[in-house]
C-alpha positions in Angstrom: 2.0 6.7 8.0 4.8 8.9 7.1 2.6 10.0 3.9 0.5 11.7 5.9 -3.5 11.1 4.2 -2.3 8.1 1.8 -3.6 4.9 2.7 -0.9 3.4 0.6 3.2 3.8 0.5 4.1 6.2 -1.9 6.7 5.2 -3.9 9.5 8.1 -4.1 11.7 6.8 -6.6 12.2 3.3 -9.0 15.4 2.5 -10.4 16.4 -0.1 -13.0 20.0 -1.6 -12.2 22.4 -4.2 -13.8 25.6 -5.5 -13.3 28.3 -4.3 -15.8 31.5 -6.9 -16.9 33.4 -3.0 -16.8 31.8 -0.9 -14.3 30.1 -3.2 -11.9 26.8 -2.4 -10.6 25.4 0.8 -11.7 21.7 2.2 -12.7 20.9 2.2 -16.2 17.7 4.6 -15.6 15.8 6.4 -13.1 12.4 7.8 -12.5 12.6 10.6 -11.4 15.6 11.6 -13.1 18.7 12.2 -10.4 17.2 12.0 -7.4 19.8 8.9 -6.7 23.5 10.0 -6.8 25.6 7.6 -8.9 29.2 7.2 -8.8 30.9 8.4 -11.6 32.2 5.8 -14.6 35.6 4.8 -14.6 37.4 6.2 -17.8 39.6 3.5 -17.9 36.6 0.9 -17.6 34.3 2.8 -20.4 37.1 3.4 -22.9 36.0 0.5 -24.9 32.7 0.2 -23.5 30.2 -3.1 -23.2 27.7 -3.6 -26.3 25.5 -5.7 -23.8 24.1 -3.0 -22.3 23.0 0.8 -23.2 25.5 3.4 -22.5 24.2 6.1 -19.7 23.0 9.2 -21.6 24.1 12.7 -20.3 22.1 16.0 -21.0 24.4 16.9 -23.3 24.9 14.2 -25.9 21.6 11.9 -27.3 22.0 8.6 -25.8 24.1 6.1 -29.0 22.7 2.9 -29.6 25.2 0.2 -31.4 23.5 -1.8 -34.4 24.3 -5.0 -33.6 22.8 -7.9 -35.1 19.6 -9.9 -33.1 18.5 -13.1 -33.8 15.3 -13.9 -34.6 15.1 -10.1 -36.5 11.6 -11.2 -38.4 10.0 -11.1 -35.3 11.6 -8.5 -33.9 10.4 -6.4 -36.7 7.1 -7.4 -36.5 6.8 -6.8 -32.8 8.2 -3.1 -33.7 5.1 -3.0 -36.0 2.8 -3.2 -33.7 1.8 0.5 -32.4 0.3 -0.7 -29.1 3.6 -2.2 -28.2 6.7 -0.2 -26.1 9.1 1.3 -28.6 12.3 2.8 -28.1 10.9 6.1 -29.4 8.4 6.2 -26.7 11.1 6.7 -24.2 11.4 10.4 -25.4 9.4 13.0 -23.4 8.9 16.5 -25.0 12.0 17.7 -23.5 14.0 15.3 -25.7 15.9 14.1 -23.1 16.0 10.2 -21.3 15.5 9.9 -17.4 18.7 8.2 -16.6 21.7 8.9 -13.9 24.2 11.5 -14.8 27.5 10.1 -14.3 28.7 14.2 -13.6 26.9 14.0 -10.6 28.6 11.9 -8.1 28.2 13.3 -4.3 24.7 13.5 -2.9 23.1 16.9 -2.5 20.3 17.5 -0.1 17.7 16.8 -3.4 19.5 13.4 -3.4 17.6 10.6 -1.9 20.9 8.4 -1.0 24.4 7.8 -2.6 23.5 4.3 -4.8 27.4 3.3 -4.0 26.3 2.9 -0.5 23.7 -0.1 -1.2 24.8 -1.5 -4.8 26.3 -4.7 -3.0 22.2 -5.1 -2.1 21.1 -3.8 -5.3 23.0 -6.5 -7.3 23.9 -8.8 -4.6 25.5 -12.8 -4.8 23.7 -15.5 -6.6 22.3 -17.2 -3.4 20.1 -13.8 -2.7 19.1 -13.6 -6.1 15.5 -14.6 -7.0 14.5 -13.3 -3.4 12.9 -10.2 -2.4 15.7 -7.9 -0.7 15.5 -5.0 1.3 17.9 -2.5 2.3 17.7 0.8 4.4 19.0 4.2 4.3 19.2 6.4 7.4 15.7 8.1 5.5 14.5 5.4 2.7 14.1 1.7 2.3 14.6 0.2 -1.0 13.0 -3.1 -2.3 13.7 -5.0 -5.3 13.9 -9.0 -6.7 17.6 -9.3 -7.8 17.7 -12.1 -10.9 20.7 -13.4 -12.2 20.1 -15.2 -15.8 22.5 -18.1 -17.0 23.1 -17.7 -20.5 25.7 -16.5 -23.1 26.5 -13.2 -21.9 29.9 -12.2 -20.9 30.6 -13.7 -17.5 28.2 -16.2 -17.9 25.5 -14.5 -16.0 23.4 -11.4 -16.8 22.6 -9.6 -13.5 20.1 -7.2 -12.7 17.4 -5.6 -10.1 14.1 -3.5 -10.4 14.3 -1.5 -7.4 11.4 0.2 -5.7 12.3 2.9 -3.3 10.0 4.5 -0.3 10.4 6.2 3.0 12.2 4.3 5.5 8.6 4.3 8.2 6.3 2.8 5.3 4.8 -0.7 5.6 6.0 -2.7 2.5 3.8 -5.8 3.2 1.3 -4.7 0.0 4.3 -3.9 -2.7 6.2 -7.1 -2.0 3.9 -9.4 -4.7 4.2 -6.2 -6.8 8.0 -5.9 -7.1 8.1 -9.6 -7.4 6.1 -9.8 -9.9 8.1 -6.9 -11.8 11.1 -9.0 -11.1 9.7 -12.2 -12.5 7.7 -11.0 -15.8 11.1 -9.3 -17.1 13.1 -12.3 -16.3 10.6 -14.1 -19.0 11.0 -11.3 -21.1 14.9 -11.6 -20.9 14.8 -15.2 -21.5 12.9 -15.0 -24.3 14.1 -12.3 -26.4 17.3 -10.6 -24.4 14.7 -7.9 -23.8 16.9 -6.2 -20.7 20.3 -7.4 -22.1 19.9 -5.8 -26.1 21.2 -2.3 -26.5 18.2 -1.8 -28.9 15.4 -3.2 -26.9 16.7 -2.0 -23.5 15.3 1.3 -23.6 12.1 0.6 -23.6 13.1 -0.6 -19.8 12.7 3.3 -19.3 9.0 4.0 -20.5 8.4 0.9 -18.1 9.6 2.5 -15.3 7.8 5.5 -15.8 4.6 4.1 -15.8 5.0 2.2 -13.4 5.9 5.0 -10.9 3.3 6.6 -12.2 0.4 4.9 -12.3 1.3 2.9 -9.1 1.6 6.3 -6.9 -1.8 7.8 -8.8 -4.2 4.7 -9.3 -2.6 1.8 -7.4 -2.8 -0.2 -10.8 -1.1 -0.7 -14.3 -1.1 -2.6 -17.4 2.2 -2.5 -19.2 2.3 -4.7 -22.8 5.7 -5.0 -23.3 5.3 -6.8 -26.9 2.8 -9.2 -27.8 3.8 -11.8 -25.7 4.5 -10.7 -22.5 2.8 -7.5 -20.2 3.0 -6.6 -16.5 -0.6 -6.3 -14.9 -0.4 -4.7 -11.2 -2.6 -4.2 -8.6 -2.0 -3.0 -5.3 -4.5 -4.4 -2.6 -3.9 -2.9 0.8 -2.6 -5.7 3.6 -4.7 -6.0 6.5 -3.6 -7.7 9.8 -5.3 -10.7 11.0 -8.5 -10.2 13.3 -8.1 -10.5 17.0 -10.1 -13.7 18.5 -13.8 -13.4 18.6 -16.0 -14.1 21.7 -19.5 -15.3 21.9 -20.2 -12.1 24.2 -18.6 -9.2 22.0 -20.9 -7.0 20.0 -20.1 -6.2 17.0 -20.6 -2.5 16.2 -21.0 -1.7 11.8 -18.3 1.3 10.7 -20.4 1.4 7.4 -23.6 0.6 6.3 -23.4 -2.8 5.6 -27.3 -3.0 4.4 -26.7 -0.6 1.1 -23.5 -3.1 0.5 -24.9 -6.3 0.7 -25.4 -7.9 -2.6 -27.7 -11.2 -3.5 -24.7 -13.5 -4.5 -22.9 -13.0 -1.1 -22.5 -15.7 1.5 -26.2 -17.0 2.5 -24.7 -16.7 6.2 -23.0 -13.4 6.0 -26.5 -12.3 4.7 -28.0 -13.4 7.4 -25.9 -12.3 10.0 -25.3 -8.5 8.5 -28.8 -8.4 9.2 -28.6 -8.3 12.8 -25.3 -6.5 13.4 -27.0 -3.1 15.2 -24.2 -2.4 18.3 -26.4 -4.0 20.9 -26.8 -7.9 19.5 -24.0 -9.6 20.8 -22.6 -12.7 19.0 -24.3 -15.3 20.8 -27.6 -13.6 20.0 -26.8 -12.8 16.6 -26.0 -16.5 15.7 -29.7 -17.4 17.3 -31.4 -14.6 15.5 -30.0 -15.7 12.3 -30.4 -19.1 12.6 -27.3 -20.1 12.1 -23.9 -22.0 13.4 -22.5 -19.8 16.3 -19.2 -20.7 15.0 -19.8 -19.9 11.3 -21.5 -16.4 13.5 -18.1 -16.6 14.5 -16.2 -16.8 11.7 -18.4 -14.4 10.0 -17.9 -12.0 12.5 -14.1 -12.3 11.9 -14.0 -11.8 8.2 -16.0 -8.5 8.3 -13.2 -7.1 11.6 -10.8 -8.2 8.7 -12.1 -5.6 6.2 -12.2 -3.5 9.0 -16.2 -2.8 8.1 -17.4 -2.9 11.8 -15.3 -2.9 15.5 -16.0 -4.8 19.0 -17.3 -3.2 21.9 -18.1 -4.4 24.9 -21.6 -5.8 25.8 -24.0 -3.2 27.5 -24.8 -3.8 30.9 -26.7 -1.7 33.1 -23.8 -2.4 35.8 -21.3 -1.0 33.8 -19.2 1.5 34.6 -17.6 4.1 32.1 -14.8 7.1 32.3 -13.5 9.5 29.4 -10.1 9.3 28.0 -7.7 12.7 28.4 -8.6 13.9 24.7 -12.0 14.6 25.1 -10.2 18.1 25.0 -10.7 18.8 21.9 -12.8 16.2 20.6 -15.6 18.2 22.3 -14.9 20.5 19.5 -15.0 19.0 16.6 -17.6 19.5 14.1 -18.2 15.6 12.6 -18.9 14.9 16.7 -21.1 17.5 17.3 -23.4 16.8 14.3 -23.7 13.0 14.5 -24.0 12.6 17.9 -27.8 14.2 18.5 -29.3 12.4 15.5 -27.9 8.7 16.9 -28.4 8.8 20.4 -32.1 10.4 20.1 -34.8 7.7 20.1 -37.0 8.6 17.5 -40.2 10.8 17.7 -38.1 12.7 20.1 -36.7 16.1 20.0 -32.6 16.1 19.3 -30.7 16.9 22.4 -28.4 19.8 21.7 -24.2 19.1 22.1 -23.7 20.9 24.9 -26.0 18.8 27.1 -24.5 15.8 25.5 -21.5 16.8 26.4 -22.1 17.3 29.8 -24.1 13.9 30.5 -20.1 12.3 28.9 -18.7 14.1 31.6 -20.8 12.9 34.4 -19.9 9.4 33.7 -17.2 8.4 35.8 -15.5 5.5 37.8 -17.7 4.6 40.8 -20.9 5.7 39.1 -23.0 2.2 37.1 -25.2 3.4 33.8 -28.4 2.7 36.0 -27.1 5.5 38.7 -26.1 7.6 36.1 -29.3 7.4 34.6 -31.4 8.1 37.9 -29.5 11.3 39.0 -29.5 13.1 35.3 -32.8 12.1 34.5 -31.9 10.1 30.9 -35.0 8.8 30.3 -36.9 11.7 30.0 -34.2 13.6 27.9 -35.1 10.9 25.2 -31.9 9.4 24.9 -31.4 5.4 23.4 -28.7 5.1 26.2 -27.2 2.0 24.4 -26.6 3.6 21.4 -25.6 6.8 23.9 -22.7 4.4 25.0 -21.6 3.0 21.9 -21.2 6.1 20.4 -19.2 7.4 23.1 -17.1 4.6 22.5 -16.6 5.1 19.0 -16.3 8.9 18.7 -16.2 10.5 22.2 -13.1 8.8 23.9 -15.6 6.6 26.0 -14.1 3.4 27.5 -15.4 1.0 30.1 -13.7 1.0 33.4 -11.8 -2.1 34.7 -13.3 -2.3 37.6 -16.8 -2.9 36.3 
């Protein structure tokens, strides 16, 4: 993953954008503040500019709201009493100023992520992509966002806009599509409901919402956003894993984490049963008899725990078998997690721990050509104390180890 250690994409920028009767398509705010280059306004188009949405604020001049009249003002005024709620206020950090585009700053520098004239066709796109998710890419970033267009009394008919989500062009988007959906959908509500996004006065609170949600979605993977009493954005990002490959009646399955200290009394009465026996030498056919149980529900067990990715497959150990180390056993040999764990799990117990080094060298004596049981014969395993099923496994697992084709 281009993020290096995160599990998850890391969002690098979010962008809220509309579609102006004057201007076209342009960002209203973004978080962080100018890392998208905008175009800059036309004078001609901003001389008399539109009361339906916010006008851009600059460093230098406090953005102007115009007072213009809102039906339904009672509750309006009682939402605005509410101190849990999103005020307009709250868009303010200490530094006094908004995190929106600066229409001064027009070509893209190297802090620039992308020119947003080069994608606003996809940012605010025709009616029949609207209410979809959409994704566009930059030579370095992709950007996602749910384009909505609202019929209603606004002043060509249609009030247009886009939540955008922007992240490096490598990442895998899968687990953030339900989450900018979702964004997409609850301010469409919003909108329809009280002309939330299209108000000059209530707009800017669009502005705190985007900073928490780049926020907290980069730092927790979660939010909860209360908009006004009504109506608040609850996200949670769940990692997407791919589907399991087939299981076998012969593949063992080999536990990545202790599932004993994880299983808990209201889980599955099967997948109780099974974890039980789920030791990296049992293979499913034996497992499903030791438990009692179906050997397809075995099965299908089997296959929901590869989908967590809580154990792996190996192959089944067979005395026959033939095994051969993969090139980077280079500098595996010297890596400190190997060394350690590798003495304490192959050691039967009430035997003394075989040092690395002689580890090490029984790895490198297994080779095409040469079964376990010869193996075992000319190095003397037995007598070294050494479990050499769970000497194999662990090879496979941590030492580059893989079973030869031949065998």
């Amino acid at each position: 993953m281009p993020e290096g250690d995160s599990f998850l994409p890391r969002i690098q920028s979010v962008f809220y954008a509309v579609f102006d009767v004057k201007q076209g398509a342009r960002i209203v705010y973004q978080v962080p503040e100018d890392l998208i280059a905008v175009p800059p306004p036309n004078p001609f188009s901003t001389a008399n500019g539109s009361d339906s949405l916010p006008p851009t604020p600059t460093a230098e001049t406090p953005p102007h709201v115009h007072a213009t009249p809102l039906p339904g003002g009672a509750n309006l005024a009682a939402r605005k009493s509410n101190s849990s709620l999103i005020s307009p206020n709250s868009l303010h950090r200490p530094s006094g100023r908004l995190l929106a585009s600066s229409p001064q700053k027009s070509p893209c520098t190297q802090r620039n992520l992308f020119n947003f004239g080069d994608i606003s066709k996809y940012v605010i796109p025709p009616s029949p992509l609207c209410g979809r998710l959409v994704t566009c890419s930059t030579q370095r970033h992709r950007i996602m966002g749910f384009p909505v267009a609202i019929l209603g009394k606004y002043d060509r008919v249609y009030f247009r806009y886009n939540f955008c989500f922007v992240f490096d062009r490598e990442a895998d988007l899968s687990c953030y599509e339900p989450i900018v959906r979702k964004v997409g959908c609850v301010l469409q509500a919003c909108e329809e409901e009280s002309e939330f996004l299209s108000s000059p006065t209530k707009s800017q609170a669009v502005h705190a919402i985007l900073e928490q949600l780049y926020e907290d979605l980069n730092s927790y993977s979660e939010t909860s956003i209360q908009i006004d009493r009504f109506n608040s954005i609850e996200l949670k990002i769940f990692p997407f894993y791919p589907n399991p490959p087939q299981v076998k009646d012969w593949m063992v399955p080999l536990a990545l984490i202790n599932l004993s200290k994880r299983m808990e009394e209201n889980w599955d009465l099967t997948m109780l049963k099974v974890c039980k026996h789920v030791d990296g030498v049992n293979h499913i056919s034996r497992i499903a008899y030791l438990a009692d149980c179906d050997i397809s529900l075995a099965r299908q067990t089997i296959s929901h725990l590869l989908y967590y990715q809580v154990i792996m497959m190996i192959d089944i150990f067979q005395y026959s078998n033939m095994y051969t180390l993969r090139k980077n056993i280079q500098w595996l040999a010297d890596e400190a997690h190997v060394r350690e764990e590798c003495g304490p799990y192959v050691t039967k117990p009430g035997r003394n721990i075989s040092d690395w080094p002689k580890l090490l060298h029984l790895y490198s004596r297994l080779k095409p050509g040469k079964t376990i049981f010869e193996w075992m014969k000319v190095y003397d395993v037995d007598s070294s104390g050494i479990d050499v099923r769970r000497f194999t496994s662990f090879g496979v697992v941590k030492v580059s180890l893989r079973l030869h084709p031949s065998t």
